[in-house]
N, C-alpha and C positions, 0 to 999 in steps of 0.2 A: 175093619168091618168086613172086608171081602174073605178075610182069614179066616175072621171069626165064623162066617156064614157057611164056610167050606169044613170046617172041622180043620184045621191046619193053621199050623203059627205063622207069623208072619215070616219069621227068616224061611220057613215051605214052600211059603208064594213066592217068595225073591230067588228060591233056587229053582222050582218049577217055571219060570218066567225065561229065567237064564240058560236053563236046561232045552229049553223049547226055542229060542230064538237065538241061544247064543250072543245074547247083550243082556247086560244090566239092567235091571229098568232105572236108571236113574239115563244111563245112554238111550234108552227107548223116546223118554219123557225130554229130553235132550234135543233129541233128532224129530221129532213131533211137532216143538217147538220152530226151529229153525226151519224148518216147512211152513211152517203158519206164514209165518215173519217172510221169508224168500214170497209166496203167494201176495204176500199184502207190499210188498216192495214192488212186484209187477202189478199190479191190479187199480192199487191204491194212490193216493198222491198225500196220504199219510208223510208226515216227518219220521225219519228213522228213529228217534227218538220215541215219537208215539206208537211206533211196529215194534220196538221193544219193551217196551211197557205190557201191550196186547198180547205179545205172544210171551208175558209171563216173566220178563228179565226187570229187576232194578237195578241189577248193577251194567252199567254202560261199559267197563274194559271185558266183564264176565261173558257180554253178549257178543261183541265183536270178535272175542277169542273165539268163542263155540261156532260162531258163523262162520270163520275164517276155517276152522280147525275143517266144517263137513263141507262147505262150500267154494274153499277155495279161493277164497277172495272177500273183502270188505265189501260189507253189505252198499255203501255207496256205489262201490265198482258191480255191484253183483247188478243192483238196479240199473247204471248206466251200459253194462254189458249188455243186459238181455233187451232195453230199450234200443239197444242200437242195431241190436240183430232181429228186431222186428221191424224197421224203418229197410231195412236192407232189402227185403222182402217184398215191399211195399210199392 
C-alpha cells in the first residue's frame, strides 16, 4: 500500500529503507519488537510467554533466539538482570 501510494514497487521501498538505514526492514521490524518485549519484561509482571505473544512472536525458540541474538541474554535473565540492577540502587 505504501508502494503503491509513493509510485514505487515494493522491492523500491525495501531498497530505500536499506539504503537509508542500513538494515533490512525485516531486521528493523525485528529489533522494534524485541524493545517492546525488553520494555514489558521491565515494566510488566506479564509472563514471558505473554511479552511474546505481545510483541508479535508465536513461535517461542524463534523469540528467544532474536532476544538473545540483540540482547545478549535470555529474556528471563534480561528481566532478572535489570530487576537486580535497580534493587542495587535502591
Amino acid at each position: 500500500m505504501i508502494a503503491k501510494q509513493m509510485g514505487i514497487s515494493e522491492r523500491g521501498i525495501y531498497r530505500k529503507i536499506e539504503s537509508l538505514t542500513d538494515k533490512t526492514l525485516l531486521q528493523i521490524i525485528r529489533e522494534s519488537r524485541i524493545e517492546l518485549a525488553s520494555k514489558l519484561l521491565v515494566s510488566s509482571k506479564l509472563t514471558i510467554d505473554e511479552i511474546m505473544y505481545k510483541s508479535g512472536y508465536n513461535n517461542r525458540s524463534s523469540f528467544h533466539r532474536n532476544f538473545k541474538e540483540l540482547k545478549g541474554m535470555a529474556p528471563k535473565d534480561y528481566r532478572n538482570s535489570v530487576k537486580n540492577n535497580i534493587n542495587q540502587y535502591i
